[in-house]
C-alpha positions, 0 to 999 in steps of 0.5 A, spaced: 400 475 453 401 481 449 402 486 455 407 481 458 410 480 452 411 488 452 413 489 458 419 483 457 421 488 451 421 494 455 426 491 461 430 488 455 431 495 453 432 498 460 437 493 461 441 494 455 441 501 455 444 501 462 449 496 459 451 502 455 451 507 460 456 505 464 463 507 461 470 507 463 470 515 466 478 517 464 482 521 469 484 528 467 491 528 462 496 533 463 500 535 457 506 538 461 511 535 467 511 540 473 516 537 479 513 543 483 505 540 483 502 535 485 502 529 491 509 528 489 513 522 495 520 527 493 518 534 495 516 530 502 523 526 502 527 533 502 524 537 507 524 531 511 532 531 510 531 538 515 529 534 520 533 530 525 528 524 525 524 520 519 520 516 522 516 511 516 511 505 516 510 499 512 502 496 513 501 489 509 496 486 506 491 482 508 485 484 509 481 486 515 486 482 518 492 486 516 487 493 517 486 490 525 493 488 526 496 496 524 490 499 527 493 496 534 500 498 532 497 505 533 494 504 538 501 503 541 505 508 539 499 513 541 500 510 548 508 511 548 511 517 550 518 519 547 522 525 546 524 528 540 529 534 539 527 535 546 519 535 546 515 530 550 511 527 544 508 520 541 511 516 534 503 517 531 504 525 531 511 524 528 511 519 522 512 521 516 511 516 511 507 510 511 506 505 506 501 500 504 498 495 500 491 492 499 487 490 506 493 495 509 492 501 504 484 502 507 489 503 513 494 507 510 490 512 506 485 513 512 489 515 516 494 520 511 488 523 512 485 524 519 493 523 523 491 521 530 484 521 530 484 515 526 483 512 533 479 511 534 474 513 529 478 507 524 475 502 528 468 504 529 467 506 521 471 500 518 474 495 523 467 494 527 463 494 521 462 488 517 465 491 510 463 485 506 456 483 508 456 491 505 460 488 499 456 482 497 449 487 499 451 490 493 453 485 488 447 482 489 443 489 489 437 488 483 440 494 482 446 493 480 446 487 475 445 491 469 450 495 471 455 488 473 453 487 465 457 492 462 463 491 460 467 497 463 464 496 470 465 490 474 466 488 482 472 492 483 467 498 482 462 496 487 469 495 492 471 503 490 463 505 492 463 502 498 470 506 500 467 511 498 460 510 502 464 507 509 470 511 509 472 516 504 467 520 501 469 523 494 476 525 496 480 525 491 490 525 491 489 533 491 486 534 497 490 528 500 495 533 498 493 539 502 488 537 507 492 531 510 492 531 517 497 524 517 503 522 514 505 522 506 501 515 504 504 511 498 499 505 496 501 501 491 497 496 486 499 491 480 499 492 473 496 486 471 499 486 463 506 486 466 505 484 472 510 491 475 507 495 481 504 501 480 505 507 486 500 512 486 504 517 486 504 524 482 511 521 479 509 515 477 503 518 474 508 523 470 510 517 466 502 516 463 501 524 463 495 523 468 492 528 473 494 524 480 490 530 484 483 528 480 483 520 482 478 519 488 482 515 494 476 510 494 479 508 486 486 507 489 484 504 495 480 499 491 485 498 485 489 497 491 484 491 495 482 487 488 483 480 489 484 476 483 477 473 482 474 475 487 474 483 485 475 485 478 480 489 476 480 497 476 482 502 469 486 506 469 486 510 462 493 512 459 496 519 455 504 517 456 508 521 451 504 526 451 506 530 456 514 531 455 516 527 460 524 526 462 528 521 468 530 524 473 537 528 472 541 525 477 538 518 475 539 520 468 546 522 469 549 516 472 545 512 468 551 515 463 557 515 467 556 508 471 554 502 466 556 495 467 555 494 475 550 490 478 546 497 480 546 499 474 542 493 472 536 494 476 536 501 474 535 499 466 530 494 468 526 500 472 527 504 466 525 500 461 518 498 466 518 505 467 517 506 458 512 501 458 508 506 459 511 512 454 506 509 449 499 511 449 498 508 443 500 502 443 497 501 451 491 505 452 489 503 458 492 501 464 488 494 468 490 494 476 489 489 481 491 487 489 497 490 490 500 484 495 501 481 488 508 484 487 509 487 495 504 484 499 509 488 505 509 495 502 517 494 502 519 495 495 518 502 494 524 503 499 527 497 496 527 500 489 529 507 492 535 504 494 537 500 488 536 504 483 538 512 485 546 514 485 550 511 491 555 518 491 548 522 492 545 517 498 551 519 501 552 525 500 545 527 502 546 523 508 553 527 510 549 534 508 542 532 512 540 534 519 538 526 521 539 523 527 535 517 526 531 514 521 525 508 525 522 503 519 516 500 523 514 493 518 507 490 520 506 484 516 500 481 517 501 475 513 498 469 515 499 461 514 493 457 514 493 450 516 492 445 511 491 437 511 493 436 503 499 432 505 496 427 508 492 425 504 492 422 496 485 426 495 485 432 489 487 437 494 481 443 494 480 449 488 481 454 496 487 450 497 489 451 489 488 458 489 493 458 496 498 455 492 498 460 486 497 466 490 499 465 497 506 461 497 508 465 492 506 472 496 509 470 501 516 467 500 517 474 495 516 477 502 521 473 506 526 475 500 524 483 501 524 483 508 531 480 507 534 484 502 531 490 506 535 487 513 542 487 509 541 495 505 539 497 514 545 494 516 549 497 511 546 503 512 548 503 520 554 502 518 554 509 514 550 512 518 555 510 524 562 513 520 558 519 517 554 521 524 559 519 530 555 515 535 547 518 533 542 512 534 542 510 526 536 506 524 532 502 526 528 497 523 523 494 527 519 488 524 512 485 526 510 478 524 505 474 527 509 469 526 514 471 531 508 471 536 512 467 542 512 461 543 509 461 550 503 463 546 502 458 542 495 457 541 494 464 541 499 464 535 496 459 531 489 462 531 492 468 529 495 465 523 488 462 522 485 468 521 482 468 513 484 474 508 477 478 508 472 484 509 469 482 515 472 480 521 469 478 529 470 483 534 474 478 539 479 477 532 480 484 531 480 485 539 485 479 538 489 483 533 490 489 537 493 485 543 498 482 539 500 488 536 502 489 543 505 483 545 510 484 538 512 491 541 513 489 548 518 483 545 521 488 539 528 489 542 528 495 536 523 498 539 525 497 546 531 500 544 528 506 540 524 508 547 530 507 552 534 511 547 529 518 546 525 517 554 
């Protein structure tokens, strides 16, 4: 009795002095702003005005699904041959940007990282693996409990490990910034005290006077895909204020000379969220969750962009640019899962709960930005007509599963039906991939796109 006794008090004391070992880790601080370092999104927009095409995808969230449904885009823009300046090549060689949230930011920052090997290594190392039998393996882990029970240790730590243990290793934003062989990947999380969301970029981390180059990919990825209640939230630690930190000039400048108009009420409302993080004091620490909560289609940077920078500037850069064509893909995986609530007086189920809070709203917010993104391109079309003569413009070329067609129309409901998880059988993903192709070949933009630069 004694021995068992003994041995209860030493595991009990094992437990808690793993409790306490498992702190929050803070990212590195800096103390002064350096526009010239760091993964910074403006650099890379400026030498891309050198050029004469700017080429920018968009991947959504949802899980596996949304990871499938981009990967098979790629896979077609591998298979089309266009000329660009002259020379014979592909779309996946020759994108600039790409943009990503939740299940599309495991897409996003792969493959900124590996360029055109991301097919088909993405597949056989995340798509084909089943992801979320790893992650409930290690929940479940005996191993893992004492460290569950910590405080500053949760779900969303676990979801960061096994990006690193499946896809990312310890590579951090500065070897992204250095070593990618794919476009510059802006992935996106939401702050949850102010329900803002949080781009990780070295400007937006100039705002807490943090070190972008240090944060691991897997944390960014993870803090990105933490859905509400099935992971927890990721932690971000602080420093703003410390760092002299100023707006930028031009934004600065017509802050003061153009006050009163609507533009200049987004801009004071992105300053004032902007400032929310000037006082480390009062917000020491940061708490993020899934990305697809403020943008599930990874739209609203460039929204944002648009909305608050000086008009003159935009034109001016537009007039003194070498572009010819700007190509916007937007790949939206967002599904509409059937459901029988109003057909019966039956209290509709906590899933079915958990839809209408998290889902309907997701997805109405981004109709409104797929909308609001149409008005600014054919207003930008319009520019870019009178500026450039008769060059191509823009092109905005939207991916929906929802505009499968109508001929298909069990195949689209099946594809709509597909769950927002970690896991996914191969005949889903297989399915996925080959409405990439159908949405493609029926995309009037992107038929035009391949007549105008065969």
């Amino acid at each position: 009795m004694k021995s068992l006794h003994k041995l209860a008090l030493i595991s009990t004391t094992l437990f808690l002095t793993a409790c306490n070992a498992v702190q929050y880790q803070p990212l590195a601080t800096i103390d002064r702003v350096d526009t010239s370092k760091g993964y910074r999104l403006q650099k890379t927009m400026q030498d891309k005005f050198n050029d004469s095409t700017i080429i920018a995808i968009m991947f959504s969230g949802g899980g596996t699904r949304a990871a499938a449904f981009g990967y098979g885009v790629l896979e077609e823009l591998n298979r089309h041959p266009i000329n660009l300046d002259g020379k014979s090549t592909n779309l996946i060689d020759n994108v600039d940007m790409v943009y990503g949230v939740s299940g599309g930011s495991v897409l996003a920052i792969y493959y900124s990282l590996y360029g055109k090997e991301t097919i088909p290594t993405f597949e056989k190392r995340f798509l084909k693996q089943n992801f979320q039998k790893l992650m409930i393996n290690q929940t479940l882990s005996f191993a893992n409990m004492p460290r569950l029970f910590s405080p500053q240790f949760g779900r969303g730590d676990l979801l960061q490990e096994q990006f690193e243990n499946t896809l990312f290793g310890n590579k951090t934003f500065g070897d992204l910034a250095t070593q990618r062989k794919g476009p510059f990947a802006v992935i996106s999380a939401t702050d949850m005290s102010i329900g803002r969301r949080l781009d990780f970029t070295q400007e937006q981390f100039d705002t807490m006077c943090l070190d972008l180059a240090k944060l691991p990919l897997a944390r960014a990825v993870a803090s990105s895909s933490a859905v509400p209640l099935v992971f927890s939230p990721l932690t971000l630690n602080n420093n703003g204020g410390n760092c002299n930190y100023q707006l930028a000039k031009e934004l600065q400048a017509t802050l003061d000379a153009d006050q009163g108009n609507l533009q200049d009420e987004s801009r004071q409302q992105y300053i004032r969220q902007l400032q929310q993080y000037s006082n480390s004091k009062e917000r020491p620490y940061i708490h993020l969750l899934d990305g697809g909560l403020t943008d599930n289609l990874g739209i609203k940077s460039l929204l944002e962009t648009q909305e608050v920078s000086p008009e003159n500037a935009i034109r001016e850069r537009l007039k003194s640019s070498n572009i010819k064509r700007i190509i916007i893909i937007s790949v939206n995986a967002q599904n509409q899962i059937s459901t029988e609530i109003d057909k019966t007086a039956d209290v509709p189920s906590f899933s079915d709960q958990a839809t209408a809070v998290i889902d309907v709203p997701i997805d109405q917010t981004s109709q409104t930005s797929l909308n609001r993104f149409r008005a600014v391109v054919d207003a930008r079309n319009e520019e870019l007509g009178k500026i450039k003569g008769n060059k191509a413009g823009i092109y905005f070329i939207s991916l929906n599963l929802r505009d499968l067609p109508d001929s298909q129309a069990e195949f689209r409901q099946r594809m709509l039906n597909l769950p927002t998880t970690f896991y996914l059988p191969s005949n889903d993903i297989n399915d996925l991939k080959k409405a990439a192709k159908i949405l493609l070949n029926q995309s009037k933009e992107y038929q035009r796109l391949l007549k105008e630069a065969k």
